[in-house]
FIBA-779199 format. One line per 2 residues: number of its first residue (from 1); their letters; for each residue x, y, z of N, C-alpha, C. Coordinates in nm, 3 decimals, decimal comma. Layout:
N
NUM> A> X Y Z X Y Z X Y Z; ... .
This chain:
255
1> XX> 4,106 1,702 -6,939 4,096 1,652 -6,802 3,992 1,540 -6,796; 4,040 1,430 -6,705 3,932 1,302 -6,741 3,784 1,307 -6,618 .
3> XX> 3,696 1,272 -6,668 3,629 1,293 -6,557 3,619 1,215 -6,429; 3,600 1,234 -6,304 3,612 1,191 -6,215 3,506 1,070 -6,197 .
5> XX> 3,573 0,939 -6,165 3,457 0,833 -6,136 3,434 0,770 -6,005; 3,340 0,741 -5,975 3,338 0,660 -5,832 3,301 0,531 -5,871 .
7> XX> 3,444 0,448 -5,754 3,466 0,368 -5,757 3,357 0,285 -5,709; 3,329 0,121 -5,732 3,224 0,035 -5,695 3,145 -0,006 -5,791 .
9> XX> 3,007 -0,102 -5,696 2,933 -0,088 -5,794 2,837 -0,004 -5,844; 2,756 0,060 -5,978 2,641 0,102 -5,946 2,490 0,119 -5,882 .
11> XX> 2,474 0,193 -5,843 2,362 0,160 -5,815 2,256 0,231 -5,819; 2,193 0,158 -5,932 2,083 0,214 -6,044 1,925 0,282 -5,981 .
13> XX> 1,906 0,161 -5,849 1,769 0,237 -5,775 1,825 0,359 -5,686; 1,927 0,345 -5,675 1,941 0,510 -5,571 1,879 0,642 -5,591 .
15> XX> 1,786 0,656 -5,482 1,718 0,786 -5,490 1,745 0,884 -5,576; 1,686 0,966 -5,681 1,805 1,097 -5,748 1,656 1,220 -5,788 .
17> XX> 1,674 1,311 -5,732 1,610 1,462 -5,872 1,649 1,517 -5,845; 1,628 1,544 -5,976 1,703 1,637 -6,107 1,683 1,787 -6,018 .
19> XX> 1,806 1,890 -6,041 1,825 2,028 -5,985 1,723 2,103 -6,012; 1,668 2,146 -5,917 1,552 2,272 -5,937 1,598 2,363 -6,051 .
21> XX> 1,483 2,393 -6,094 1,484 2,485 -6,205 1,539 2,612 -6,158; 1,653 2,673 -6,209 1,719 2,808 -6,135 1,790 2,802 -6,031 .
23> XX> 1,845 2,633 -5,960 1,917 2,632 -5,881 2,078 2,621 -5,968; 2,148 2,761 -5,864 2,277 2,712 -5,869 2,368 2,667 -5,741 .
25> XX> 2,293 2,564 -5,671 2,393 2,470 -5,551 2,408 2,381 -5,633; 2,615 2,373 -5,560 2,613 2,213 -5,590 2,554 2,088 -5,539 .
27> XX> 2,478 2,125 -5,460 2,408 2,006 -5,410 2,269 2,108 -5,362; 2,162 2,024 -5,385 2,018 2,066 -5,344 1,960 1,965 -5,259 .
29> XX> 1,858 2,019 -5,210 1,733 1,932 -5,112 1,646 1,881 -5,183; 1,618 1,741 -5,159 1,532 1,662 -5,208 1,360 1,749 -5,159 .
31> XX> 1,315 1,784 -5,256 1,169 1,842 -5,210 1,084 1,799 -5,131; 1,101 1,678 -5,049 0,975 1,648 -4,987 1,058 1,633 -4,874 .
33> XX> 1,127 1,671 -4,817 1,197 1,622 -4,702 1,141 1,695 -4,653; 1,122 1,664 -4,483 1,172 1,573 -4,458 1,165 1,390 -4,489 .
35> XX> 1,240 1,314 -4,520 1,210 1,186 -4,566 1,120 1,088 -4,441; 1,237 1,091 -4,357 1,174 1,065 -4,196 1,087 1,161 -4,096 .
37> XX> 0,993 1,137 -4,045 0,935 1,258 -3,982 0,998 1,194 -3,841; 0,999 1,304 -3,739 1,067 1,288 -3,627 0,999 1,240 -3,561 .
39> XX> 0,822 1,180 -3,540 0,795 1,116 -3,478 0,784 0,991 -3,527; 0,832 0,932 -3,632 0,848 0,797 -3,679 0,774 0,734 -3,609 .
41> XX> 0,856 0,644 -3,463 0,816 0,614 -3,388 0,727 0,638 -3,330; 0,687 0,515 -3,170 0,588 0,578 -3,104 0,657 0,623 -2,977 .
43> XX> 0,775 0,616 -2,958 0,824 0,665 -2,845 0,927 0,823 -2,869; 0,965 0,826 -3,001 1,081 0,933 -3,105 1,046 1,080 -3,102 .
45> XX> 1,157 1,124 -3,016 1,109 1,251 -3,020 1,169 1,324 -3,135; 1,288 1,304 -3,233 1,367 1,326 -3,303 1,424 1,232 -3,384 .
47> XX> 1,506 1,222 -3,524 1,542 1,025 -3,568 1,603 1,162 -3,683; 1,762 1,088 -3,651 1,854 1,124 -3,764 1,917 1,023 -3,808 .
49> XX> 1,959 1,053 -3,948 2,073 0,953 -4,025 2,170 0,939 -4,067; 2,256 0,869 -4,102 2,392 0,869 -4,152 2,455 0,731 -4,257 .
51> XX> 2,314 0,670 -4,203 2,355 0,539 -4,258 2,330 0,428 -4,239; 2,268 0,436 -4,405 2,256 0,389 -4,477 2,317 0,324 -4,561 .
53> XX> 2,281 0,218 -4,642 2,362 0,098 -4,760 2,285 0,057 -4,778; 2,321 -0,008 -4,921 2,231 -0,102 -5,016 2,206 -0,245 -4,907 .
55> XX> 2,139 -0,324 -4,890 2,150 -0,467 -4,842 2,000 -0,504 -4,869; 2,001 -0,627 -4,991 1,884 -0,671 -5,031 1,820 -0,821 -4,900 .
57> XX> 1,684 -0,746 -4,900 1,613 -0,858 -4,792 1,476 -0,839 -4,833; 1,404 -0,924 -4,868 1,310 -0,976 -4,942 1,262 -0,872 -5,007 .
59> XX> 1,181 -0,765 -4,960 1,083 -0,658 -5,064 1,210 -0,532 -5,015; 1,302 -0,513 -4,948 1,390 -0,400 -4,920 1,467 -0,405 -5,023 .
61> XX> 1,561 -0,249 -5,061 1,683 -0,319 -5,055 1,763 -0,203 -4,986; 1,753 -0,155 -4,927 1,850 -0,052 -4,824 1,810 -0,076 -4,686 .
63> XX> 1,895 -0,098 -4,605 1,929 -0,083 -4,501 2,010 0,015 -4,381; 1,921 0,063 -4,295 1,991 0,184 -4,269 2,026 0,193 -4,041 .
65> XX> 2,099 0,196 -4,030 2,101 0,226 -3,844 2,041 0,398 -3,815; 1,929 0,425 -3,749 1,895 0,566 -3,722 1,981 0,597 -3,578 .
67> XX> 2,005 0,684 -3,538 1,947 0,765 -3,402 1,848 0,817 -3,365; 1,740 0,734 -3,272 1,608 0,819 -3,238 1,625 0,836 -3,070 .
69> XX> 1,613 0,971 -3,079 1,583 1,020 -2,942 1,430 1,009 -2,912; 1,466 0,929 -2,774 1,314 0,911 -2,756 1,256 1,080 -2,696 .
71> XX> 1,108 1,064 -2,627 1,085 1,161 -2,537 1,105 1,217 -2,449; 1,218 1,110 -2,379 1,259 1,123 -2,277 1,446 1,184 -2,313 .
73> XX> 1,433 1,208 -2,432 1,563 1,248 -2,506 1,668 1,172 -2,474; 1,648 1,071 -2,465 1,783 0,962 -2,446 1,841 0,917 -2,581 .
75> XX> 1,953 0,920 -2,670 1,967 0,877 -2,770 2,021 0,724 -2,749; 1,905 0,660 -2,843 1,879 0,531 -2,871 1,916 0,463 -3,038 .
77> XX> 1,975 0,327 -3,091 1,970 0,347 -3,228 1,851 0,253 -3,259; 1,834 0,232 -3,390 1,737 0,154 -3,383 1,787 0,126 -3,571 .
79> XX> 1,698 0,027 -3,616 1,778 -0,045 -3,750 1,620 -0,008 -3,814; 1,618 0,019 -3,953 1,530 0,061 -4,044 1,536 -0,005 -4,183 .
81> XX> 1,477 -0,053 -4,235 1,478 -0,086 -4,384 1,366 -0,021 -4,462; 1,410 -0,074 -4,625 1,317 0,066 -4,728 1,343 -0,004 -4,841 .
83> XX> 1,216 -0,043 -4,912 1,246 -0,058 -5,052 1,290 0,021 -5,139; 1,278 0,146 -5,098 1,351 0,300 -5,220 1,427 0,380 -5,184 .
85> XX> 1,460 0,402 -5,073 1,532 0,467 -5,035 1,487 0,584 -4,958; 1,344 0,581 -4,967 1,221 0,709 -4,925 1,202 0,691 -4,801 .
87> XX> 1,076 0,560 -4,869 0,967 0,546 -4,744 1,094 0,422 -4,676; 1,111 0,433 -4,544 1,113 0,363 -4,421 1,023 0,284 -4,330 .
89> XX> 1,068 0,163 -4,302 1,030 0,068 -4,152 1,149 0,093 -4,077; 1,112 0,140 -3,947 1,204 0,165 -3,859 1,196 0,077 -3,770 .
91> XX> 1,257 0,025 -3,694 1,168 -0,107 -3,563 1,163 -0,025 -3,493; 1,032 -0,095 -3,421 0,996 0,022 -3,258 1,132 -0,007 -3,154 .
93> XX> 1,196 -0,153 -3,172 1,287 -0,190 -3,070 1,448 -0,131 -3,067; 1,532 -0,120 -2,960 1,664 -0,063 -3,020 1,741 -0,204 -3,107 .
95> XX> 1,839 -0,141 -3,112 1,919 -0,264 -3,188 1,967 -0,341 -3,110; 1,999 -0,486 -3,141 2,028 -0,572 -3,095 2,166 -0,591 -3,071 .
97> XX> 2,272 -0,602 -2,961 2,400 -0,652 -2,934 2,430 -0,716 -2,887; 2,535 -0,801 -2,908 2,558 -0,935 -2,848 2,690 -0,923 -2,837 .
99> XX> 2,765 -1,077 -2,765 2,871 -1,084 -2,750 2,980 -0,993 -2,706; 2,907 -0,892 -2,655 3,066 -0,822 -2,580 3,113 -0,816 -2,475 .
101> XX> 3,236 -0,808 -2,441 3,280 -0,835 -2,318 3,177 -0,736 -2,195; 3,130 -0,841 -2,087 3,018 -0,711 -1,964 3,071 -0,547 -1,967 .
103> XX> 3,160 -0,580 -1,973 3,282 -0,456 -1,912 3,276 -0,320 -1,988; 3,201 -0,354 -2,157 3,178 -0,221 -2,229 3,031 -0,251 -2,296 .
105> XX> 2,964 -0,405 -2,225 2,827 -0,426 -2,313 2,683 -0,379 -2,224; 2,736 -0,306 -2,121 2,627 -0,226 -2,070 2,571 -0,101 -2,130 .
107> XX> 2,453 -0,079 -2,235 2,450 0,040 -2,255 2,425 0,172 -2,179; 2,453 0,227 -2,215 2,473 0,352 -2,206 2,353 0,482 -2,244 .
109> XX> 2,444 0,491 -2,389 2,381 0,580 -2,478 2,474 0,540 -2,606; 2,385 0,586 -2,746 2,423 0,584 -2,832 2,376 0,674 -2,932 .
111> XX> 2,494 0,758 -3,050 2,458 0,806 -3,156 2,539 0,852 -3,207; 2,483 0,944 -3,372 2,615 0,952 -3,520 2,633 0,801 -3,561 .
113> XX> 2,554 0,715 -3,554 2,613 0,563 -3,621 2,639 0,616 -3,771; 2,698 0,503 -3,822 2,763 0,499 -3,975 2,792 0,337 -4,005 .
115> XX> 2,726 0,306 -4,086 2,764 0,159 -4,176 2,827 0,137 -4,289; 2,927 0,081 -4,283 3,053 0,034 -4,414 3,045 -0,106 -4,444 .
117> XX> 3,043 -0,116 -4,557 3,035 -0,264 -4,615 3,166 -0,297 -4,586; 3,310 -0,376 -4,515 3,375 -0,420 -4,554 3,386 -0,554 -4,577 .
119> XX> 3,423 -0,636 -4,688 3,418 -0,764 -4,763 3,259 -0,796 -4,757; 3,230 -0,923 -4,664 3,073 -0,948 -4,658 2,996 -0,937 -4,542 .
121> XX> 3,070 -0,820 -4,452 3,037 -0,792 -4,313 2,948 -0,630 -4,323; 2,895 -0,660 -4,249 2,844 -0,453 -4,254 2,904 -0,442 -4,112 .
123> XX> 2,946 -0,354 -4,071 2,988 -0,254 -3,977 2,953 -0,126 -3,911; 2,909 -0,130 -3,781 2,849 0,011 -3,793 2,925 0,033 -3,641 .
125> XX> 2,978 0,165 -3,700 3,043 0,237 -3,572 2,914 0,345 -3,513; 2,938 0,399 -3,360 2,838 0,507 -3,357 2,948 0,538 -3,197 .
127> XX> 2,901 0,681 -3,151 2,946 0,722 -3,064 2,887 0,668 -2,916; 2,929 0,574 -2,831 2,945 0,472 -2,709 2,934 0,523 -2,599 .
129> XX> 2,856 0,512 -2,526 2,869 0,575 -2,411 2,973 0,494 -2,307; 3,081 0,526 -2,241 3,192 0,423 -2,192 3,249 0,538 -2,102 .
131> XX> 3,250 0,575 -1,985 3,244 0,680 -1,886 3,279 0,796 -1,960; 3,239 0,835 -2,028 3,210 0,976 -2,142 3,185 0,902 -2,296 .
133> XX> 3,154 0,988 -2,392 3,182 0,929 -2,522 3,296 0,871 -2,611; 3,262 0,745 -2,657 3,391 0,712 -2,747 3,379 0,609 -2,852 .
135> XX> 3,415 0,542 -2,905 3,361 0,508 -3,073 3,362 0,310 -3,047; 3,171 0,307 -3,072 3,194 0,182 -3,048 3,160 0,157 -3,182 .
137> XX> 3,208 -0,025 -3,205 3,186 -0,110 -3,339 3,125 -0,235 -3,310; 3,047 -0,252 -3,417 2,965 -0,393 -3,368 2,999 -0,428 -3,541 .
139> XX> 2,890 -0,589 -3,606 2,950 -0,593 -3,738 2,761 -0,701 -3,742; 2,740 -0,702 -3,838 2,644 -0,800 -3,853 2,624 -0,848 -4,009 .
141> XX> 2,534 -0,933 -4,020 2,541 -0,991 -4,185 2,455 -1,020 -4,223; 2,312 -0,949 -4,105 2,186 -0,939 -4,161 2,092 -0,819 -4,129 .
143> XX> 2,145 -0,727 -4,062 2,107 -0,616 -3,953 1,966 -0,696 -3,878; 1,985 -0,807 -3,798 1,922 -0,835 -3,717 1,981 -0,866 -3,567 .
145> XX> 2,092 -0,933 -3,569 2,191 -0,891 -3,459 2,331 -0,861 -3,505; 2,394 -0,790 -3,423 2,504 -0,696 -3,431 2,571 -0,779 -3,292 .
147> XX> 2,696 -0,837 -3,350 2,794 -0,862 -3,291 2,904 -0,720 -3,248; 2,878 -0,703 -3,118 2,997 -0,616 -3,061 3,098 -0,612 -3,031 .
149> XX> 3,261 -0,552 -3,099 3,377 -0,568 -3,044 3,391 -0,460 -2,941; 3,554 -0,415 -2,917 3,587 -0,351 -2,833 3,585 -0,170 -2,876 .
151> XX> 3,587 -0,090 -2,787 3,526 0,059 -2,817 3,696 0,068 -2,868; 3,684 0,134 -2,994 3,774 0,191 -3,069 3,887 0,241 -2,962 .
153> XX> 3,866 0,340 -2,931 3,928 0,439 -2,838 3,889 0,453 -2,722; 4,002 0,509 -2,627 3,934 0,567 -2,484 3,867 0,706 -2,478 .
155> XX> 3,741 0,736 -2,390 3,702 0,810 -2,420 3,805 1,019 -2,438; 3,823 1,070 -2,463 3,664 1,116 -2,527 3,702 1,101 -2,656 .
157> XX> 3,597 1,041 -2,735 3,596 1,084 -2,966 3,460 1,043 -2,977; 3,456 1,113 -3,082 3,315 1,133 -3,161 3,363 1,064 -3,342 .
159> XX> 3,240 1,058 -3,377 3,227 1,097 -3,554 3,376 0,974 -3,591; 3,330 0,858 -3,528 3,399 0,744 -3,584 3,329 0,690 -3,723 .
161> XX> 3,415 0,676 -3,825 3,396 0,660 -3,981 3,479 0,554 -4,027; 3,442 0,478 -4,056 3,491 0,367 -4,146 3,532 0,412 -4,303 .
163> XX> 3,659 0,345 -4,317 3,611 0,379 -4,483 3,588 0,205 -4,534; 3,522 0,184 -4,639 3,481 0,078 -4,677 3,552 -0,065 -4,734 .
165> XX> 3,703 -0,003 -4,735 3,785 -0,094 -4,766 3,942 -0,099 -4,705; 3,971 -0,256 -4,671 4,110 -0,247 -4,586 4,188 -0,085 -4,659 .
167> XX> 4,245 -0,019 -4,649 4,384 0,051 -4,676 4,533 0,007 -4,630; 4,588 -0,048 -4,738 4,766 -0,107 -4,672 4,723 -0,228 -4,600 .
169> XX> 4,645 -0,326 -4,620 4,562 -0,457 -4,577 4,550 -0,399 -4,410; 4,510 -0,275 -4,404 4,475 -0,214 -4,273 4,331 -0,176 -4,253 .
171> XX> 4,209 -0,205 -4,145 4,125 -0,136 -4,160 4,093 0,057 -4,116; 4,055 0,141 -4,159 4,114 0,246 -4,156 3,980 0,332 -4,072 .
173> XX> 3,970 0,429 -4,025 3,892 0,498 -3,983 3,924 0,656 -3,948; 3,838 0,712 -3,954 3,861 0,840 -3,902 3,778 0,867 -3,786 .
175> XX> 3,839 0,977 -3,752 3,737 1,029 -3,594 3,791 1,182 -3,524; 3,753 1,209 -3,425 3,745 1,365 -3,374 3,771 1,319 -3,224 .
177> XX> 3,896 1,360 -3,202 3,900 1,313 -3,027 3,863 1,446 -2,971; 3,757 1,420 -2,849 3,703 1,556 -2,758 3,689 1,563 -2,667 .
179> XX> 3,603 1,617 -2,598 3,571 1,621 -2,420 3,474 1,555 -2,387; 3,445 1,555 -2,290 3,315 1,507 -2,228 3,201 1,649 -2,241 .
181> XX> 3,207 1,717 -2,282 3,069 1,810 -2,336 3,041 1,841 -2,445; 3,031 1,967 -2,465 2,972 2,070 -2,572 3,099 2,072 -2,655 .
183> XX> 3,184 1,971 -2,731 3,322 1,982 -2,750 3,336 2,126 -2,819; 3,403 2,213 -2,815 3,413 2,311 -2,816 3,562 2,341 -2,955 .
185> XX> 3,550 2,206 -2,990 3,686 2,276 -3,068 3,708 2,074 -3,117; 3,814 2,036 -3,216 3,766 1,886 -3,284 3,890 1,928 -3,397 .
187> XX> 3,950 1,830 -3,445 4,039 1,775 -3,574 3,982 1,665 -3,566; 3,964 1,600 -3,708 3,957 1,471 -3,781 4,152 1,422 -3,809 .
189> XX> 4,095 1,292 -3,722 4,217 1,217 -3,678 4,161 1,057 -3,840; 4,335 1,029 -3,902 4,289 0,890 -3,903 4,361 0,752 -3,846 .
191> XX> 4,352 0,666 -3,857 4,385 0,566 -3,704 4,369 0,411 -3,820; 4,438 0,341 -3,795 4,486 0,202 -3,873 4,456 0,078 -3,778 .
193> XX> 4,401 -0,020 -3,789 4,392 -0,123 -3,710 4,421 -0,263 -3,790; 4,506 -0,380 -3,741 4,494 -0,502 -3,813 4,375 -0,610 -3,806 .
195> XX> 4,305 -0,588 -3,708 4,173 -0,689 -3,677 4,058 -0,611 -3,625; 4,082 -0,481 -3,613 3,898 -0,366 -3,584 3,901 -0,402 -3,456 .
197> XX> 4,032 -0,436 -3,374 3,982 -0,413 -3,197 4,164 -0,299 -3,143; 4,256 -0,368 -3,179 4,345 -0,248 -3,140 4,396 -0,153 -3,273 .
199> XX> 4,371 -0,008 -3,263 4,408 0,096 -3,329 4,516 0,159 -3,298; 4,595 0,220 -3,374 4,744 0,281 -3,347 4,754 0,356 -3,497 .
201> XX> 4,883 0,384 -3,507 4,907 0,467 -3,629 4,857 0,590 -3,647; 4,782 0,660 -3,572 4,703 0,774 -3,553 4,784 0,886 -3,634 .
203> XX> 4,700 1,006 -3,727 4,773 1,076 -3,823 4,663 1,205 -3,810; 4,662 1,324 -3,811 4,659 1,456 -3,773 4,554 1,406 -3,964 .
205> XX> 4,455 1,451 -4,026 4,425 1,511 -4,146 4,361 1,592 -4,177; 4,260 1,699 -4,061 4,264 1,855 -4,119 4,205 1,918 -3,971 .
207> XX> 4,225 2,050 -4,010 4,207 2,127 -3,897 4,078 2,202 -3,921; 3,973 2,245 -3,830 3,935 2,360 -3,869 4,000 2,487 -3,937 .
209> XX> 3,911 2,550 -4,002 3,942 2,667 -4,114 3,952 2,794 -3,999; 4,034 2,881 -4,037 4,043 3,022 -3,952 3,858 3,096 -4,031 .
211> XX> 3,860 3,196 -3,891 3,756 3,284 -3,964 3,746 3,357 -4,039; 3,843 3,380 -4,112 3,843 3,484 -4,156 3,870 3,412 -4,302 .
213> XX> 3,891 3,264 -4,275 3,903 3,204 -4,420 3,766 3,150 -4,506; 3,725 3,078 -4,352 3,601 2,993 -4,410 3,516 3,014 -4,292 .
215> XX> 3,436 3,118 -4,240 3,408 3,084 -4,110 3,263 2,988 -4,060; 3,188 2,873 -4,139 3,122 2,770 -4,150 3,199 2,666 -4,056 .
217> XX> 3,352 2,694 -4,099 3,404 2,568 -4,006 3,502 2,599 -3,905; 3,516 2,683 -3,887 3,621 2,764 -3,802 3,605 2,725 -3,656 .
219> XX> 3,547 2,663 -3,572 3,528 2,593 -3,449 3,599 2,460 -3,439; 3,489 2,374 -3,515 3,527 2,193 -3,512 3,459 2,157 -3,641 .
221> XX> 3,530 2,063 -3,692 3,506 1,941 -3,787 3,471 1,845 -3,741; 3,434 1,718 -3,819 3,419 1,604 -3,812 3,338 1,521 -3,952 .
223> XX> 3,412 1,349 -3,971 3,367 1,314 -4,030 3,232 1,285 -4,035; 3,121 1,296 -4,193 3,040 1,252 -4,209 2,979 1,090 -4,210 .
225> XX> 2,915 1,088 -4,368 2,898 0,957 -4,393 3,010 0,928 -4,436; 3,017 0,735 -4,457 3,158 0,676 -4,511 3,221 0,741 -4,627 .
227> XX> 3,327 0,755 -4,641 3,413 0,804 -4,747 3,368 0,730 -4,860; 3,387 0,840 -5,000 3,328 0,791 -5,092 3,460 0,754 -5,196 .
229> XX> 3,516 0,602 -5,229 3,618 0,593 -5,307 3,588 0,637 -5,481; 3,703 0,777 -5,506 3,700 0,813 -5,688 3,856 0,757 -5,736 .
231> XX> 3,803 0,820 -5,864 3,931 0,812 -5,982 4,039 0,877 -5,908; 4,026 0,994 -5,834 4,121 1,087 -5,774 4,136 1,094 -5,624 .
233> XX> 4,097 0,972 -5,590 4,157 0,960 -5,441 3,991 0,960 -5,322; 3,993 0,974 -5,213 3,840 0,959 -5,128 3,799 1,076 -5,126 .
235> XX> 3,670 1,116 -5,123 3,610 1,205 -5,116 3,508 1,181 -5,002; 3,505 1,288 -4,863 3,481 1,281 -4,760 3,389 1,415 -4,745 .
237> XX> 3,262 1,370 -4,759 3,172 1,489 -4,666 3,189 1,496 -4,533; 3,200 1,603 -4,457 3,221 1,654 -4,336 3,135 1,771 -4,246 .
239> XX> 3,178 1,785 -4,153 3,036 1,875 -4,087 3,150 1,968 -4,059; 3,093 2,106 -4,027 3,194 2,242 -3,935 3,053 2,311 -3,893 .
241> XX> 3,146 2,366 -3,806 3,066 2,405 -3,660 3,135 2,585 -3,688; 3,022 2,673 -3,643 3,072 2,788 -3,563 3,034 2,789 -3,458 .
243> XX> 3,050 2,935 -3,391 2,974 2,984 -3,274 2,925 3,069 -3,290; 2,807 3,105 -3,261 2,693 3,238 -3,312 2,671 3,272 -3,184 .
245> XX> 2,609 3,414 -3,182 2,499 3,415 -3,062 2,384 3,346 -3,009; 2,349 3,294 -3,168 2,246 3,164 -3,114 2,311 3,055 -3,040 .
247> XX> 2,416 3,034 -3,072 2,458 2,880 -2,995 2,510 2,820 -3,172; 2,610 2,725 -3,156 2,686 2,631 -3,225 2,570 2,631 -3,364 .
249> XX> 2,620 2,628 -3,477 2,581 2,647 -3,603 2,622 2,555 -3,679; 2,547 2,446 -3,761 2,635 2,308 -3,778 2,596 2,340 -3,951 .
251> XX> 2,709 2,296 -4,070 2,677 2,309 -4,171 2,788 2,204 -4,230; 2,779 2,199 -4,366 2,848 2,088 -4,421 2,935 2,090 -4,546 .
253> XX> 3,067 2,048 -4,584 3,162 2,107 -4,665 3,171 1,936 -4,764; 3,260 1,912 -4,835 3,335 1,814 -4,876 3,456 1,868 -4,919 .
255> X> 3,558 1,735 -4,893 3,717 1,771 -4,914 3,764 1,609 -4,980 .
């Protein structure tokens, strides 16, 4: 059996250690995490990620869009760079958007961003505030301003994902259409566009797991970070949800 490769280029500075001594996960925690502390900022009451990419700018070379909830818990994004992939500069300011029509360039709220290299554009989708949630895209070519197109979808969807390269000279995405709350239940949808402003082609690709099969995901799914292209087709980390007595339980699979 041949071994499985990922497609692209390498990339040799990417963060990596080696498995704890006596661990058997397939995947472990980097020991010092948290990487970001949640008050980063001076306004951050919280700052999560998703994405990240390589993009060299003078002493950096990763570039990343956060979600920081301020104090006032409003989710805000804000653009970060890092020479290693560790330590972070986050800007105190949100991100910059331009050019979109008045009609969807009033913010809102924003968060879950995700950035895809496609050709020599970066792209970052994140969840839009547009009279409930729904999947906006902007594109930039220096993460200093972000040109905004039109919101993917009508509301409600979450966990809009790019994958990094046309598919069928189509650009491709996935996402989770939901409610206006606590979505309570989610399939990962994927959706085809010829120019990244009208989407169609929409295709059903997995369901939550029954409980009694897998019960980590047995509520709702949704896509993670960008799909990762191998030898044997994309490989997609994903989130699943239960319901506990504590309240919604979020953990993480790949398929």
């Amino acid at each position: 059996m041949n071994a499985l490769k990922i497609a692209g280029e390498p990339l040799p500075d990417m963060p990596w250690e080696e498995r704890p001594a006596g661990s058997k996960e397939v995947l472990w925690r980097y020991t010092q995490n948290p990487i970001i502390g949640r008050d980063a900022l001076s306004t951050s009451n919280s700052i999560f990620n998703s994405a990240v990419v390589p993009f060299k700018k003078g002493r950096y070379n990763y570039a990343g869009v956060f979600r920081c909830d301020d104090t006032n818990r409003r989710m805000r994004l804000h653009v970060g760079f890092s020479a290693d992939g560790l330590r972070w500069d986050i800007d105190e300011a949100d991100f910059r958007l331009t050019g979109a029509d008045p009609e969807i360039g009033e913010w809102v709220y924003g968060y879950d961003p995700r950035v895809a290299k496609i050709g020599d554009k970066y792209y970052v989708t994140w969840c839009n505030g547009y009279h409930g949630p729904t999947i906006g895209i902007a594109w930039t070519d220096d993460f200093e301003t972000f040109h905004q197109l039109e919101n993917a979808f009508i509301p409600f969807n979450r966990n809009g994902v790019l994958f990094p390269r046309k598919i069928g000279g189509k650009f491709a995405m996935l996402s989770r259409p939901s409610d206006n709350g606590h979505t309570a239940f989610g399939d990962i949808f994927y959706s085809e566009s010829p120019d990244m402003e009208f989407w169609g082609r929409h295709r059903h690709v997995m369901s939550p797991a029954a409980f009694e099969v897998s019960a980590w995901q047995c509520m709702k799914i949704g896509a993670g970070p960008v799909p990762i292209e191998t030898s044997e087709g994309w490989l997609l980390f994903y989130h699943g949800v239960l319901r506990s007595c504590n309240g919604y339980v979020y953990a993480f699979g790949s398929a």
